[in-house]
The first five atom37 places (N, CA, C, CB, O) and aatype in JSON, in Angstrom:
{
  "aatype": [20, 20, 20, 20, 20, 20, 20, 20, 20, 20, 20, 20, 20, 20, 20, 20, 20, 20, 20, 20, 20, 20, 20, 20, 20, 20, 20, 20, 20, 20, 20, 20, 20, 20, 20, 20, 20, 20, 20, 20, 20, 20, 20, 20, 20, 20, 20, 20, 20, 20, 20, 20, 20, 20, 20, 20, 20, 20, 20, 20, 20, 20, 20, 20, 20, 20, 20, 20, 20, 20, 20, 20, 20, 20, 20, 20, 20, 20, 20, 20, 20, 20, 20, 20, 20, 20, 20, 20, 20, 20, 20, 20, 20, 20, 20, 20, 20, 20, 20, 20, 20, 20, 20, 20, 20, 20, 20, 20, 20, 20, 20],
  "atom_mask": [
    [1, 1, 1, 1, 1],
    [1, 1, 1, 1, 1],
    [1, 1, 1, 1, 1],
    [1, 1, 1, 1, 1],
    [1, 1, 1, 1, 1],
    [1, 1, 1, 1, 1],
    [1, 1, 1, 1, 1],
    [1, 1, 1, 1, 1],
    [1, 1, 1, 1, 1],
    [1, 1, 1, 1, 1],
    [1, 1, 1, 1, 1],
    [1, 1, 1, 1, 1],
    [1, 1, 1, 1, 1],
    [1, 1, 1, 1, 1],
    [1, 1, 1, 1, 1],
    [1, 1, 1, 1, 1],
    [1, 1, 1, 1, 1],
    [1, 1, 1, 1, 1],
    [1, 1, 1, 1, 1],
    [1, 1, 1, 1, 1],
    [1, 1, 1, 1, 1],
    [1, 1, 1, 1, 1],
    [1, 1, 1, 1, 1],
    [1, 1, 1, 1, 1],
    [1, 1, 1, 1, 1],
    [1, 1, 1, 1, 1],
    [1, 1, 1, 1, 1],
    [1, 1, 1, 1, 1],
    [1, 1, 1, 1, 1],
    [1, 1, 1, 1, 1],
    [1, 1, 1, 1, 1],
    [1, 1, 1, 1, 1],
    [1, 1, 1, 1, 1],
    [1, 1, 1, 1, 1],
    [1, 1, 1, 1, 1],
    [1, 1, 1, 1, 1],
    [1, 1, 1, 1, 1],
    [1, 1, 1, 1, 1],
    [1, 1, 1, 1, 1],
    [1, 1, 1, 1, 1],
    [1, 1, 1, 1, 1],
    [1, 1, 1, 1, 1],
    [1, 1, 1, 1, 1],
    [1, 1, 1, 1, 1],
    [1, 1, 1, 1, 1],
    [1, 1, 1, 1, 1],
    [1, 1, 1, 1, 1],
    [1, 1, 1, 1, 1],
    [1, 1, 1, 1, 1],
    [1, 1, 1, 1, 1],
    [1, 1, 1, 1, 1],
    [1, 1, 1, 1, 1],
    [1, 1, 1, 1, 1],
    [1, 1, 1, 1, 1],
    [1, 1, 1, 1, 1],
    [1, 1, 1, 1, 1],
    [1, 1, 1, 1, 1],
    [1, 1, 1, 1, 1],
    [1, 1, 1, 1, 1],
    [1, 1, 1, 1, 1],
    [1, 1, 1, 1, 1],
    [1, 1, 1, 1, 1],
    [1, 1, 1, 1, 1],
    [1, 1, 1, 1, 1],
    [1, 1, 1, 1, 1],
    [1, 1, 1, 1, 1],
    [1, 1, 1, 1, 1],
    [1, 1, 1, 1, 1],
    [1, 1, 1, 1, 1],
    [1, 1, 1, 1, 1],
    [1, 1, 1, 1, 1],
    [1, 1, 1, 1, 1],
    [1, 1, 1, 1, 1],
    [1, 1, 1, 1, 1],
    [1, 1, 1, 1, 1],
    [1, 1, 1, 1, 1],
    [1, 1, 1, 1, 1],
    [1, 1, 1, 1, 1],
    [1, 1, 1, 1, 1],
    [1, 1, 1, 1, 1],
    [1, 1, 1, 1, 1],
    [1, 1, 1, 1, 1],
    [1, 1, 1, 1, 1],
    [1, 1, 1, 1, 1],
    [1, 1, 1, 1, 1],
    [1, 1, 1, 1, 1],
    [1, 1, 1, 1, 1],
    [1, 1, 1, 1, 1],
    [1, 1, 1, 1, 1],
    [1, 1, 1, 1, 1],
    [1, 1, 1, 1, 1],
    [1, 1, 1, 1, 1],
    [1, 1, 1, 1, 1],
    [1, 1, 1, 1, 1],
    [1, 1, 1, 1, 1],
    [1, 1, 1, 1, 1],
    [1, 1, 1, 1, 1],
    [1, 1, 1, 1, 1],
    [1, 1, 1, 1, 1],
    [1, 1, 1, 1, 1],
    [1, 1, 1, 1, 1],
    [1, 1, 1, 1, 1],
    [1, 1, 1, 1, 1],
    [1, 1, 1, 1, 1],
    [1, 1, 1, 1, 1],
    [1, 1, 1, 1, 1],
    [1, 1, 1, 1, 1],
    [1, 1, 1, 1, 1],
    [1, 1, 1, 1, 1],
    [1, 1, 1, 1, 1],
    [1, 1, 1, 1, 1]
  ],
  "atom_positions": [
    [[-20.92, 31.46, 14.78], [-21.87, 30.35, 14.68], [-22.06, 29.96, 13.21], [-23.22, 30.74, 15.32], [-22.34, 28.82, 12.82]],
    [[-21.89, 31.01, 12.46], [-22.35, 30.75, 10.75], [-21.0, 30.0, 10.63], [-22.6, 32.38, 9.44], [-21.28, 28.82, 10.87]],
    [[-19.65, 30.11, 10.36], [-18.97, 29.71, 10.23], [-18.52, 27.72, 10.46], [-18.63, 30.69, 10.71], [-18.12, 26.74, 9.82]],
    [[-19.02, 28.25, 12.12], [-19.32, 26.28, 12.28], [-20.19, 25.53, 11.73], [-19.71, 25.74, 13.53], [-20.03, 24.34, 11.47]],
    [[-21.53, 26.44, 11.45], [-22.79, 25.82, 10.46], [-21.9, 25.14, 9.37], [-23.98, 27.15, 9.67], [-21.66, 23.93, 9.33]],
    [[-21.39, 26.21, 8.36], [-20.7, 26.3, 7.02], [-19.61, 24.9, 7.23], [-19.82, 28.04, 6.76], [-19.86, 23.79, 6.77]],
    [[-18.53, 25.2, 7.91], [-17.49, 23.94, 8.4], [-18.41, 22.69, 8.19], [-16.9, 24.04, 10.22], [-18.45, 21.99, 7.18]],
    [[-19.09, 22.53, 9.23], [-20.1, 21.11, 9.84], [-20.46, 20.8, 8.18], [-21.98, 21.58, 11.21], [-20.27, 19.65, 7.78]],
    [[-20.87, 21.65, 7.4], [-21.86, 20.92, 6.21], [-21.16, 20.99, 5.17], [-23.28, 21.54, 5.84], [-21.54, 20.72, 4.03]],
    [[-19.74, 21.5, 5.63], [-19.01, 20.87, 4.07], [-18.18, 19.69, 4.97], [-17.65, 22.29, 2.88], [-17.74, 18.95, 4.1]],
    [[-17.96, 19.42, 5.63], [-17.61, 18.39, 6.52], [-18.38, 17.07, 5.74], [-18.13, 18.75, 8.19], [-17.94, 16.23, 4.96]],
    [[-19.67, 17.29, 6.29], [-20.83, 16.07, 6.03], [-20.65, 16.09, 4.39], [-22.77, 16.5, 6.65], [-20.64, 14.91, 4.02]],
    [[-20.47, 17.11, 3.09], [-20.69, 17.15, 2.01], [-19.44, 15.84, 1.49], [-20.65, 18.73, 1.54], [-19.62, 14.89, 0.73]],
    [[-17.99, 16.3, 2.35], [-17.15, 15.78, 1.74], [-16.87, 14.17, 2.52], [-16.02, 16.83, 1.68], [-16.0, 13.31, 2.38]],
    [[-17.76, 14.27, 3.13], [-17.83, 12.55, 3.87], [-19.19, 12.07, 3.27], [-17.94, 12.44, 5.96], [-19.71, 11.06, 3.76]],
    [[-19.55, 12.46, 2.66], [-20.71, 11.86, 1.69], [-20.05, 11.44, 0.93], [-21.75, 12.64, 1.04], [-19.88, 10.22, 1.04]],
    [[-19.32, 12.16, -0.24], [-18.9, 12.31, -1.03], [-18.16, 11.36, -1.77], [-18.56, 13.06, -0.79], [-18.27, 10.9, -2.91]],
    [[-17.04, 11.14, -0.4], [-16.62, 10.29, -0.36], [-16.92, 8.11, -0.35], [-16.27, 11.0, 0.33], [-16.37, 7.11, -0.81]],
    [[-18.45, 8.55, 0.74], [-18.91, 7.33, 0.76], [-19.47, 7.01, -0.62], [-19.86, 7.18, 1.82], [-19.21, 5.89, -1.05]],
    [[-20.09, 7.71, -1.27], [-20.86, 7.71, -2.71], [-19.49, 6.97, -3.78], [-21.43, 9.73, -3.29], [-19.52, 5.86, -4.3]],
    [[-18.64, 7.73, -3.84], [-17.85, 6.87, -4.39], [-17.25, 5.84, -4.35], [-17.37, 7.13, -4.54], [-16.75, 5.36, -5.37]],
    [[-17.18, 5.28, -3.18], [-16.94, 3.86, -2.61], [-18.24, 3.32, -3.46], [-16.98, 3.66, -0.68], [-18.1, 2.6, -4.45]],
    [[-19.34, 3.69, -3.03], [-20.27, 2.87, -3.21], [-20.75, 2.7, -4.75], [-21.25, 3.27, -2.33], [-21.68, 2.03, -5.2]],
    [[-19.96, 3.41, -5.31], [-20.74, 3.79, -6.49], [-19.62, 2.59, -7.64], [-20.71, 5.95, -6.84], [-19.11, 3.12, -8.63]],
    [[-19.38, 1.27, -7.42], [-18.7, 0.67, -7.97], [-19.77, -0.31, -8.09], [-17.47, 0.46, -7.45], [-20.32, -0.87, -7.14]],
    [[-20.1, -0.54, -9.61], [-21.07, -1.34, -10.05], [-20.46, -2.84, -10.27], [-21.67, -0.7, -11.32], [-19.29, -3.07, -10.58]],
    [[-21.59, -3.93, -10.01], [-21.47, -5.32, -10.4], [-20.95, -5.75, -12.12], [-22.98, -5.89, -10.08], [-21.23, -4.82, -12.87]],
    [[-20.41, -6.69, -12.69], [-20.09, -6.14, -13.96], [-20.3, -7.57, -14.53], [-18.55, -5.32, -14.16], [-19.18, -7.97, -14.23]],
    [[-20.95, -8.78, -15.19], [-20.53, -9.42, -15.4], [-19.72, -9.73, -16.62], [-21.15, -9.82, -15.08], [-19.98, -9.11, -17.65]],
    [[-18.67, -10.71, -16.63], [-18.06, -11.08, -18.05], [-18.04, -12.44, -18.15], [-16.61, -10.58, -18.31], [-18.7, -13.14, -17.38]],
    [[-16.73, -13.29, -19.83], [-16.69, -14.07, -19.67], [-15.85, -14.6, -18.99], [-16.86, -14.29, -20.31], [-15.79, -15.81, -18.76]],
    [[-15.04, -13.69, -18.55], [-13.93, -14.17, -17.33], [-14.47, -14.46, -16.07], [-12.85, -13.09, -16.97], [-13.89, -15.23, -15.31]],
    [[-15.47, -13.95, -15.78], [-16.45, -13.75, -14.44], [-17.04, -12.36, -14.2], [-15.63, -14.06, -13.09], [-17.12, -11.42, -14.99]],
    [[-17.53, -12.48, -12.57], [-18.05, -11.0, -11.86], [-16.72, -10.24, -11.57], [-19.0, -11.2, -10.24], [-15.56, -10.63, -11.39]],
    [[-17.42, -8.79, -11.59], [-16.2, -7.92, -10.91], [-16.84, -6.53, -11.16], [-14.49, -8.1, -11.71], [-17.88, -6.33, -11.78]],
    [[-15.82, -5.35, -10.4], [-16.98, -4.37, -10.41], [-16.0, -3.58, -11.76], [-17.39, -3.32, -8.6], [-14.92, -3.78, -12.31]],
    [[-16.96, -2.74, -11.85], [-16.72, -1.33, -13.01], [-16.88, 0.35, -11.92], [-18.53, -1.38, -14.6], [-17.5, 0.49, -10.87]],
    [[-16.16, 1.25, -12.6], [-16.84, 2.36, -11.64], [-18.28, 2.78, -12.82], [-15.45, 4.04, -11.23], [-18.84, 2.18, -13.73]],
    [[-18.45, 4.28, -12.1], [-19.55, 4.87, -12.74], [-19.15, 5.04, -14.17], [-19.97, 6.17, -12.07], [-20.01, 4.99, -15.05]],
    [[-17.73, 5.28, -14.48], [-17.52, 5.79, -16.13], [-17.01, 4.38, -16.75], [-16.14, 7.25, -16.4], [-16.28, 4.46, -17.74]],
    [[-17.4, 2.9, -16.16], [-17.12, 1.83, -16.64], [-15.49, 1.62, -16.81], [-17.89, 1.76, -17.81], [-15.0, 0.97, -17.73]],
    [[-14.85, 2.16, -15.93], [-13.63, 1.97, -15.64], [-13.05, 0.42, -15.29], [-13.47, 2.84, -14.64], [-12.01, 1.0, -14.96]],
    [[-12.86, -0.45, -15.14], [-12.43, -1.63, -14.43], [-12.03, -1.23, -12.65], [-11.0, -2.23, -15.35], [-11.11, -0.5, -12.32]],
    [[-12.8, -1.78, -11.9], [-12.34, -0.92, -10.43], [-11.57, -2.54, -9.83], [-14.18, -0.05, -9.11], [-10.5, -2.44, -9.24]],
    [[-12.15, -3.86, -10.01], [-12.02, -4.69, -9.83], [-12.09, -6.0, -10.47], [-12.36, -4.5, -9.24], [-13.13, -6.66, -10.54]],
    [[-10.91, -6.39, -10.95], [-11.22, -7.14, -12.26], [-11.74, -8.11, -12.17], [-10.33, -7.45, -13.01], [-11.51, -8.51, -11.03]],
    [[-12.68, -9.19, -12.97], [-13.6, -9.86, -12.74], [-12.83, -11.49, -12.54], [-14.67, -9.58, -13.89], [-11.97, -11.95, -13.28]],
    [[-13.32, -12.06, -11.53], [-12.61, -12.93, -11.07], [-13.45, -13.88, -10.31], [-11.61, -12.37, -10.4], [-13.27, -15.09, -10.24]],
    [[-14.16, -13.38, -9.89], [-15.68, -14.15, -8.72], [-16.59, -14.84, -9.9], [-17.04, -12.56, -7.61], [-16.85, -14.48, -11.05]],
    [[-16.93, -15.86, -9.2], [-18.06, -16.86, -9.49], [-19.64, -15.8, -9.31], [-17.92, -18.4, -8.14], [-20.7, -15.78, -9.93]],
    [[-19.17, -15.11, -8.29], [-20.59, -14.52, -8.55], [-20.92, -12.93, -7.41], [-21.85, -16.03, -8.12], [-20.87, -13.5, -6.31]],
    [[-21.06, -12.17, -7.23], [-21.16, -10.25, -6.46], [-22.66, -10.1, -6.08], [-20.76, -8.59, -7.88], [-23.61, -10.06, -6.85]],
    [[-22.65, -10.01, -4.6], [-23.34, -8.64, -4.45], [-22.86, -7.35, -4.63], [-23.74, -8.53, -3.36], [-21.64, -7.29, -4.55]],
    [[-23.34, -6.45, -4.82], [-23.61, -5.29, -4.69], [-22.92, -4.69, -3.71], [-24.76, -5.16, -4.59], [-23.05, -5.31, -2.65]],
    [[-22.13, -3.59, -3.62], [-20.96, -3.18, -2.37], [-21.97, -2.12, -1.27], [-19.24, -2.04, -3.23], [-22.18, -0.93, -1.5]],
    [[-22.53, -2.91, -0.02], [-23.14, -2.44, 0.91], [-22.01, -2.05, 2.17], [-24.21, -3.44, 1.19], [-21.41, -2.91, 2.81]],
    [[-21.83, -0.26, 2.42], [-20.88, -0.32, 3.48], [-19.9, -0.29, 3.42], [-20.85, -1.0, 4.07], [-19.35, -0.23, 4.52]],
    [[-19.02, -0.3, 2.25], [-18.18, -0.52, 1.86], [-17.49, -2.02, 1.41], [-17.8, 0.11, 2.52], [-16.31, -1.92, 1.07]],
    [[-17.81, -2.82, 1.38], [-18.15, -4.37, 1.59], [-19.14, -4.62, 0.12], [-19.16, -4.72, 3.37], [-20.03, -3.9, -0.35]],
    [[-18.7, -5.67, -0.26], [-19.43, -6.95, -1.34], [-19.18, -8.07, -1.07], [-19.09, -7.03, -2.77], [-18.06, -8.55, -0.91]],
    [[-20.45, -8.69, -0.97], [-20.12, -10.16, -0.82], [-20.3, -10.83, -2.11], [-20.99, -10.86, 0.26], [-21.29, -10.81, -2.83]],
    [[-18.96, -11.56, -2.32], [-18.03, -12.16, -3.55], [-18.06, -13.9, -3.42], [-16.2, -11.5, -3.37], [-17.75, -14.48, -2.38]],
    [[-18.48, -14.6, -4.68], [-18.12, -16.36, -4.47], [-17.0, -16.72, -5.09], [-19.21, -17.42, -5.09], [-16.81, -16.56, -6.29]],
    [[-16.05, -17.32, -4.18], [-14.66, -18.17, -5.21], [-14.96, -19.18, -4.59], [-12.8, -17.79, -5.18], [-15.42, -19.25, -3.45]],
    [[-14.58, -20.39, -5.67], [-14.73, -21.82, -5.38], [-16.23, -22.45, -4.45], [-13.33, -22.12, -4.51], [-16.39, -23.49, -3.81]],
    [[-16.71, -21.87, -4.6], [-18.82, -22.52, -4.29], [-18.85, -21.55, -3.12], [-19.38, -24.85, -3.55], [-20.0, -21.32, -2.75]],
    [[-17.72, -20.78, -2.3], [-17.82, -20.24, -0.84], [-17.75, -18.79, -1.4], [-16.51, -20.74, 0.4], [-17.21, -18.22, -2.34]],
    [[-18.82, -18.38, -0.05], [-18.96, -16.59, -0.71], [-18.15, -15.88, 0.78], [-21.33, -15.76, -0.99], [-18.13, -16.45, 1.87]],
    [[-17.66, -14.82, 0.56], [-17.23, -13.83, 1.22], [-16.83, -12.51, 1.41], [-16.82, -14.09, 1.4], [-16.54, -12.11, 0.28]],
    [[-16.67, -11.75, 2.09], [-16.51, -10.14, 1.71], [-15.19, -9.85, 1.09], [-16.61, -9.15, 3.03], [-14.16, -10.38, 1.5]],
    [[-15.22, -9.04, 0.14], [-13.88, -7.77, -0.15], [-14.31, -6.74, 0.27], [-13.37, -7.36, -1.67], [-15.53, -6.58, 0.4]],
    [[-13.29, -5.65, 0.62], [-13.48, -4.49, 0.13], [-13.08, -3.38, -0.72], [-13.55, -4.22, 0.7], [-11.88, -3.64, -0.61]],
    [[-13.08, -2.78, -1.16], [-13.56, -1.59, -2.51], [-12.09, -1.77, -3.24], [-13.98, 0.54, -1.92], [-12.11, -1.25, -4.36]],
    [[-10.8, -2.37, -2.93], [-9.96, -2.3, -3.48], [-9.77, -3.9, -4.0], [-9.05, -1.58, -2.7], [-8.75, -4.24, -4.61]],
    [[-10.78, -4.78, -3.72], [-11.05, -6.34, -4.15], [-10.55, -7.25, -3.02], [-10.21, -6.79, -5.61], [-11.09, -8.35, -2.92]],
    [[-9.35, -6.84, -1.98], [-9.01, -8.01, -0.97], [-9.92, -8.14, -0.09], [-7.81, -7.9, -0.23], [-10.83, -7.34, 0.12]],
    [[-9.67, -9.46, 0.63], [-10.61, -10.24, 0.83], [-10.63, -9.37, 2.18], [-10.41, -11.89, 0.71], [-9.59, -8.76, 2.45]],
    [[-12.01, -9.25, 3.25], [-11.85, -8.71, 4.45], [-12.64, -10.0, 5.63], [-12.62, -7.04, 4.36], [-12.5, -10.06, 6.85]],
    [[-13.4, -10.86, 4.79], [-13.74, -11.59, 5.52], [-13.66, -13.0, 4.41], [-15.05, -11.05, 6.23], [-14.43, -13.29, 3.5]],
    [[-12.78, -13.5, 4.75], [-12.18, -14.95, 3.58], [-13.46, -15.69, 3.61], [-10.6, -16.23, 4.24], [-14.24, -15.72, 4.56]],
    [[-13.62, -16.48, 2.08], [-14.48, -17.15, 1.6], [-14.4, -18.28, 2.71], [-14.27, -17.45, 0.13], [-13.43, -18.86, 3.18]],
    [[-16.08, -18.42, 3.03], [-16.53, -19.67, 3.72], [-17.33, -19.88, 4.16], [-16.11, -20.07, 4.4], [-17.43, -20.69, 5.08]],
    [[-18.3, -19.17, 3.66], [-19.95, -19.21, 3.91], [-20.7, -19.83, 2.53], [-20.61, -17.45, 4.21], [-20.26, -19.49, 1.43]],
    [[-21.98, -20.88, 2.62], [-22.64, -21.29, 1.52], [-23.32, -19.54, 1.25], [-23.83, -22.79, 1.88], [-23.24, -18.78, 0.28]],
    [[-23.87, -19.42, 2.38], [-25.5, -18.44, 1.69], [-24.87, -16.91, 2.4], [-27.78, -19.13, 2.72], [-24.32, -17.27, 3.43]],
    [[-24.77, -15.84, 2.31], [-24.43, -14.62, 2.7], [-25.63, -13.49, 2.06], [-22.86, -14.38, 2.19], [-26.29, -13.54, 1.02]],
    [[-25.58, -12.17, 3.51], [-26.23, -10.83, 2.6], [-25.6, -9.94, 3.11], [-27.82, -10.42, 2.65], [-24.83, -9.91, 4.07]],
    [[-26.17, -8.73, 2.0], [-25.32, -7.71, 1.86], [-25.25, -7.16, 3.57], [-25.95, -6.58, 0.64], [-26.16, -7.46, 4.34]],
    [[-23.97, -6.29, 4.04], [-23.92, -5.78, 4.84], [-25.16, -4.57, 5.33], [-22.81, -5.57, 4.63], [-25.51, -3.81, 4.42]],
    [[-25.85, -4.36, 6.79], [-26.8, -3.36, 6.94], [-26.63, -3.04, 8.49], [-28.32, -3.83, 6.46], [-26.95, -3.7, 9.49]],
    [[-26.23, -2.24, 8.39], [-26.01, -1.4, 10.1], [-24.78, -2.34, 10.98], [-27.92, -1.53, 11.31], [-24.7, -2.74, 12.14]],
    [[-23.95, -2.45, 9.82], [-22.55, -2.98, 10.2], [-22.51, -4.26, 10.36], [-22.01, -2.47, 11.36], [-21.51, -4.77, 10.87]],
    [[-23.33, -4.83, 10.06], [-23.43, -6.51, 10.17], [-24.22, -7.02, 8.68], [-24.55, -7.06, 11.78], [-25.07, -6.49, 7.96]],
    [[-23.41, -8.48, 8.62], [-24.06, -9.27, 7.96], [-24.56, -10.76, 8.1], [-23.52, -9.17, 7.16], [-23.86, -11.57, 8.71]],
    [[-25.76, -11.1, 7.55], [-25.94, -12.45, 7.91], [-25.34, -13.53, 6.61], [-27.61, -12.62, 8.24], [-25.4, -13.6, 5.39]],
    [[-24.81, -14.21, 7.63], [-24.33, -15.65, 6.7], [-24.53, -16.45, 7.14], [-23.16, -16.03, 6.32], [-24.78, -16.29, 8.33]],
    [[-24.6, -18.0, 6.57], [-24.46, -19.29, 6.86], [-23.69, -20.4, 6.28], [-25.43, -19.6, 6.84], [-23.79, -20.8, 5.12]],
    [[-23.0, -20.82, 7.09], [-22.06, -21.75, 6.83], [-22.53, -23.2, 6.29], [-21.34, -21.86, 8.02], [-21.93, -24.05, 5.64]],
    [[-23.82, -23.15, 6.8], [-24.64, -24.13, 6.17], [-26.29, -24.23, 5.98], [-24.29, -25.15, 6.8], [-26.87, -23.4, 6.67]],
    [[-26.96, -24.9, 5.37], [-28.38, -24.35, 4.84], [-28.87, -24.17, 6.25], [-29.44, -25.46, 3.77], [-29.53, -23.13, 6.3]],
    [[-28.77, -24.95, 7.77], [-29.24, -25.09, 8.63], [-29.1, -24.5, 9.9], [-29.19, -25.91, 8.58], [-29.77, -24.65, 10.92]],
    [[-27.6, -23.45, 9.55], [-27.18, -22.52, 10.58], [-26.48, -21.45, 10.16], [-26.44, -23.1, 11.51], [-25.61, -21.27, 9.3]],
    [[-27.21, -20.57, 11.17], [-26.86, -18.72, 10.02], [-26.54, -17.9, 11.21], [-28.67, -17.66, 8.9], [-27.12, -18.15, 12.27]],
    [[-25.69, -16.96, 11.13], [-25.43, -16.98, 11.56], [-24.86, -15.09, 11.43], [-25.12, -18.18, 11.58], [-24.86, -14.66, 10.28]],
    [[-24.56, -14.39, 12.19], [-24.26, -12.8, 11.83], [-23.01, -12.73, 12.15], [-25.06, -11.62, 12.58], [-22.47, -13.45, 12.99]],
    [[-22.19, -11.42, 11.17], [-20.92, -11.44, 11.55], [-20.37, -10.01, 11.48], [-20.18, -12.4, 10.75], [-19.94, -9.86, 10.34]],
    [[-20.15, -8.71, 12.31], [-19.88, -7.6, 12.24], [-18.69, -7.12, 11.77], [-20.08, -7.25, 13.14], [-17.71, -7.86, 11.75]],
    [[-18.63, -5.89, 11.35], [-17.6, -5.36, 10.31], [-15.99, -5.53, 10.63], [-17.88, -3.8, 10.14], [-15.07, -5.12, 9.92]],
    [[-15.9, -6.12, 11.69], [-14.38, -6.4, 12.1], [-14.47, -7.61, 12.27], [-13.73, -5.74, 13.33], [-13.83, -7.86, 13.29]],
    [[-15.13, -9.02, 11.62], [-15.18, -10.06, 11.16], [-14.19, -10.28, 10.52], [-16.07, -10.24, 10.64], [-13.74, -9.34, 9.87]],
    [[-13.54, -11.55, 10.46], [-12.21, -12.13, 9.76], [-13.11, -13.39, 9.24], [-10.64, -12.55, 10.92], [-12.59, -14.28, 8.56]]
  ]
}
């Protein structure tokens, strides 16, 4: 039983671990544009966007050309620019709108 305890919680340690570093890729701005940095200010994603959230989930929602849309952690696009207004991803979904007057949610296997 100790043994599966021990397993189970380095299990959870190294799937933390893992998520933390995904997540742990900061907003960066320049004069080239947004883009992220890691924790030791590495370049993770070079700056290229009009404008970043914050990587919720693995996911940031990114603006090229006035339209915002998701990348993920390696910068390609997972849900292509084409929303005016977007937020960060939360319990696998995000809300966007395509226009000021209709919004609209779109879950993590969204194109």
């Amino acid at each position: 039983m100790m043994r599966v305890a021990i397993a189970f919680l380095s299990l959870l340690f190294v799937a933390g671990t893992a998520l933390a570093q995904t997540e742990a890729l900061l907003p960066v701005a320049t004069t080239a544009g947004y883009g992220f940095v890691t924790l030791e200010g590495q370049t993770a994603i070079a700056p290229r966007f009009e404008r970043v959230l914050a990587f919720s989930e693995g996911r940031a929602a990114a603006r090229l050309d006035g339209q915002w849309g998701f990348i993920d952690t390696t910068g390609h696009w997972v849900v292509p620019p084409q929303y005016e207004q977007v937020f960060a991803y939360q319990n696998g979904y995000a809300a966007c709108a395509k226009t000021a007057a209709g919004a609209l949610s779109i879950g993590r296997g969204a194109r």
